[in-house]
C-alpha positions as CSV (number, residue, x, y, z in Angstrom):
1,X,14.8,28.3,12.2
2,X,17.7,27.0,10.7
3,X,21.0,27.0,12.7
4,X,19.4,28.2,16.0
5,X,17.0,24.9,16.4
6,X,20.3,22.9,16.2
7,X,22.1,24.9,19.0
8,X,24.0,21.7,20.7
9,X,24.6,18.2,19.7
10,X,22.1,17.6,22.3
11,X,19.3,19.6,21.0
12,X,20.2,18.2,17.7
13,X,19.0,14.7,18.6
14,X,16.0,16.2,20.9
15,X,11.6,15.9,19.9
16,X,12.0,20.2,19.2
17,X,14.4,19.5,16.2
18,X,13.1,16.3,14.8
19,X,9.1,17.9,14.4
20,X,10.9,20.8,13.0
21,X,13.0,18.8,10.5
22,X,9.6,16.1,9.8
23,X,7.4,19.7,9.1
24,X,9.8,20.8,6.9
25,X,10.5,17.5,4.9
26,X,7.0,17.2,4.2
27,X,7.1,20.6,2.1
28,X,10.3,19.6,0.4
29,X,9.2,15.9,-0.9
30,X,6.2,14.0,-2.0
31,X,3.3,12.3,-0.1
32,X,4.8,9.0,-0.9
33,X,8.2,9.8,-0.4
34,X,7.6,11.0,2.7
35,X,5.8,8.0,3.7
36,X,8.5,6.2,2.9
37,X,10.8,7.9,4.7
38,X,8.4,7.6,8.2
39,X,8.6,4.5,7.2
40,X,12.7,4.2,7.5
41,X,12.4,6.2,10.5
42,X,10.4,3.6,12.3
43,X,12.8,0.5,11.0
44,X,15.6,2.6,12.3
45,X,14.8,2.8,15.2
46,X,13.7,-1.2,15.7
47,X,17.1,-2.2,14.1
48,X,19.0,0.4,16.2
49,X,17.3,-0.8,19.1
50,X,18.2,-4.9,18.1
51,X,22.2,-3.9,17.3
52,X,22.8,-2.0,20.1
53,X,22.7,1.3,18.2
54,X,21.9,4.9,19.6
55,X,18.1,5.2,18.8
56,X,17.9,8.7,18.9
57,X,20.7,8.9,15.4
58,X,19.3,6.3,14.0
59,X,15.9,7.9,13.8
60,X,17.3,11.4,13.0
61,X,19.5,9.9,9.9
62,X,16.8,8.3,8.9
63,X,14.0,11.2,9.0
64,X,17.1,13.0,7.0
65,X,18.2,10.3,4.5
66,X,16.0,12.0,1.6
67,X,16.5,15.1,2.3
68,X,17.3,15.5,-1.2
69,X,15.9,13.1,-3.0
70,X,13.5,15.9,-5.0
71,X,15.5,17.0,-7.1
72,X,16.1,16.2,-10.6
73,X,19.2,15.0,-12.2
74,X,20.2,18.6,-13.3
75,X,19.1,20.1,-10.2
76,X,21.2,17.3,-8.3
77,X,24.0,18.5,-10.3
78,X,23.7,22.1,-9.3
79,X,23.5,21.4,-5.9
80,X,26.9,19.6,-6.1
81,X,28.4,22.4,-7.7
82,X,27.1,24.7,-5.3
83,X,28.0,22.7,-2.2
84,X,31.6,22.4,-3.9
85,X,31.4,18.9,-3.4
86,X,34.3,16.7,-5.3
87,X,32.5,13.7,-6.9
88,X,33.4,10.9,-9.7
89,X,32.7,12.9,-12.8
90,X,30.8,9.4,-14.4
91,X,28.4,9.7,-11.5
92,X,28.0,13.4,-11.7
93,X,27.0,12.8,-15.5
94,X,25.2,9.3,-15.4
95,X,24.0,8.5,-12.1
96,X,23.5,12.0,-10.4
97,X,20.4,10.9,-8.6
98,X,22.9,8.9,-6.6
99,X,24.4,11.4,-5.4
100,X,21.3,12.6,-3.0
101,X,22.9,11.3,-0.3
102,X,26.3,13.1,-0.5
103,X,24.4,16.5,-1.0
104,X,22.1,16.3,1.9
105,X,25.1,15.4,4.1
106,X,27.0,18.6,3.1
107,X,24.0,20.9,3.1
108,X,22.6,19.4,6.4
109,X,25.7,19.9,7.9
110,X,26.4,22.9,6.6
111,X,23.0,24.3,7.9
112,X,23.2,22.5,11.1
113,X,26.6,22.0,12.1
114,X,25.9,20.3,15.4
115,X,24.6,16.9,13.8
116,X,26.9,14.7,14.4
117,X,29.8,13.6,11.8
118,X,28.2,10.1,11.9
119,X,24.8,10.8,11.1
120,X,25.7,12.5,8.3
121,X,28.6,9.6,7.2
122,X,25.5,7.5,7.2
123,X,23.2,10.1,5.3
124,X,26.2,10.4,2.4
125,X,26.4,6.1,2.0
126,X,23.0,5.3,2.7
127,X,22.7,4.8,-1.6
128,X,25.8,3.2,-2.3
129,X,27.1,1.5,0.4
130,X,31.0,1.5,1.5
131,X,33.5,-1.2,2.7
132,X,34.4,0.2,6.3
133,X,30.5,0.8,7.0
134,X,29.6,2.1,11.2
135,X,26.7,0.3,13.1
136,X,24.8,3.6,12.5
137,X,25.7,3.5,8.6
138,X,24.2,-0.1,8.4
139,X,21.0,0.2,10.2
140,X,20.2,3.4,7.9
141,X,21.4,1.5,4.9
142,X,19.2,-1.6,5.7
143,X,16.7,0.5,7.2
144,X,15.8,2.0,3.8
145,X,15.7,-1.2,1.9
146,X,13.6,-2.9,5.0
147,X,10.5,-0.2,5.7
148,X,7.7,-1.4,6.2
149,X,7.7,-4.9,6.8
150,X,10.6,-7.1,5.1
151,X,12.4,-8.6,6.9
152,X,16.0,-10.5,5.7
153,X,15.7,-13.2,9.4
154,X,17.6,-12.8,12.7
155,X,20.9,-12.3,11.7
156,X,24.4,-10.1,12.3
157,X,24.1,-6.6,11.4
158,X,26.8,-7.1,8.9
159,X,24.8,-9.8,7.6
160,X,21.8,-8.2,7.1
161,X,23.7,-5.0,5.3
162,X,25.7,-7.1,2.8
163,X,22.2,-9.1,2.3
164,X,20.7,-5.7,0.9
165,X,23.5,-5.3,-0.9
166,X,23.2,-8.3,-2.5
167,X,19.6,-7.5,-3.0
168,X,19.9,-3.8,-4.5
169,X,22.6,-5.1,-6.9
170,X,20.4,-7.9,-8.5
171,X,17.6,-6.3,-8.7
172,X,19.6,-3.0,-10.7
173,X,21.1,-5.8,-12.7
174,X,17.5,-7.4,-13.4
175,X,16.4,-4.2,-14.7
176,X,19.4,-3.8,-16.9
177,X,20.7,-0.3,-15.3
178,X,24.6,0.5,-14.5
179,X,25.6,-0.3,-11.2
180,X,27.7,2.8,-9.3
181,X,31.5,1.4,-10.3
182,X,31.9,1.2,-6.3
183,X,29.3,-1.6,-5.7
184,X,31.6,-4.3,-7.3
185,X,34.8,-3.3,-5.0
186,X,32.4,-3.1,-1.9
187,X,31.0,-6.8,-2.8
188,X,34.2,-8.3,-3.3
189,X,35.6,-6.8,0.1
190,X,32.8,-8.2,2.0
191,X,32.7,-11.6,0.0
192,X,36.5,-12.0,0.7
193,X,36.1,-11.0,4.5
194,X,33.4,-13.5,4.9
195,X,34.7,-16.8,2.3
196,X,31.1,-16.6,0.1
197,X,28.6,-13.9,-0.3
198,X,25.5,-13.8,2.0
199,X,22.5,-15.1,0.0
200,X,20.0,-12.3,-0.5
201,X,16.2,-12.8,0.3
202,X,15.6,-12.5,-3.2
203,X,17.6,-15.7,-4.1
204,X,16.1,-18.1,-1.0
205,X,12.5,-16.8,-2.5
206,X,13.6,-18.3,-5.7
207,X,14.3,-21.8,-4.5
C-alpha cells in the first residue's frame, strides 16, 4: 500500500484510504484503543459538522490521532530519534508518551505525503494543546477528550477547547503527575485573551 493509496490530496481524504488506514490501525493498537479512537472519529465528525469544519479531515485526523500511541516509552523514544525529530529533551526523558502525537505526524507524513499540513498540525497538538490552535486542531483536540458521549454544552469552539484544557489539567493535577511545561503558557494565553478562564465541566459538576 503505503505511498500509492495516498496518490493525491484528494484520494487522501477519499472511503479507499480511510478503510485502508482503519484495517491497518486495528493491527497496530489494542481492542480498546481502537475503540476509542472510532469513537473520536465519530465526535469529529459531529463537531466538525457544528463549527463549520471540513468533515472529511476531521474524521481522517481523528482515525490517525493514535497512530502511535502503542508504543512504550523507550520505543517512543526510538522513534523520535529515528524520525530526527527535535523535541524538549525533559519531555523526551519524562513524558515521552506525549510525544505520540509528534511522531505519528512526521511518520504519517512522511509515508503519505499528500495528507494535508493541517491534518497532521492537528495530529502533532492533539496531546498538548498550543496557543495559535486551527478549527481543525480544536475539534481533534476536543474530539478526543469528548468520545462517546460528554458533552461540555453549546458553546464557541474556542470555548469548548480551552474547557478540555481546563479539564485535562485538573485532572493530571488531581492525580499528582507533571504537567508538559507548555500547558501553563497555553492557559495563561487563553485566560488573558478571554479576562477569566472558562470553567471546565468538572468544576460546574462539583457545585
Amino acid at each position: 500500500m503505503g505511498k500509492e493509496s495516498g496518490g493525491d490530496s484528494a484520494e487522501v481524504l477519499g472511503e479507499a484510504f480511510f478503510k485502508e488506514r482503519k484495517a491497518e490501525l486495528e493491527q497496530r493498537v489494542s481492542k480498546k484503543r481502537f475503540t476509542h479512537v472510532m469513537g473520536v472519529v465519530e465526535e469529529a465528525e459531529i463537531l466538525a459538522r457544528a463549527y463549520g469544519v471540513d468533515v472529511r479531515e476531521a474524521r481522517l485526523a481523528g482515525l490517525l490521532h493514535d497512530w502511535d500511541k502503542a508504543y512504550d516509552d523507550e520505543e517512543i523514544r526510538e522513534r523520535v530519534r529515528e524520525l530526527g525529530l527535535q523535541v524538549n529533551p525533559w519531555i523526551l526523558e519524562h513524558q515521552p508518551r506525549l510525544l505520540h502525537g509528534p511522531t505519528a505526524a512526521a511518520a504519517l507524513g512522511r509515508e503519505y505525503p499528500t495528507i494535508s499540513a493541517g491534518i497532521l498540525q492537528a495530529i502533532e497538538r492533539h496531546t498538548t494543546g498550543e496557543i495559535d490552535m486551527t478549527p481543525l486542531d480544536m475539534v481533534l483536540y476536543c474530539a478526543d477528550a469528548l468520545e462517546p458521549n460528554r458533552r461540555f454544552g453549546r458553546v464557541t469552539l474556542e470555548e469548548l477547547y480551552v474547557a478540555v484544557l481546563g479539564y485535562w489539567t485538573i485532572l493530571i493535577i488531581e492525580q499528582g503527575k507533571t504537567l508538559h511545561p507548555r500547558t501553563v503558557d497555553i492557559w495563561n494565553a487563553y485566560a488573558v485573551k478571554n479576562e477569566k478562564p472558562y470553567i471546565n465541566a468538572k468544576r460546574k459538576e462539583r457545585k
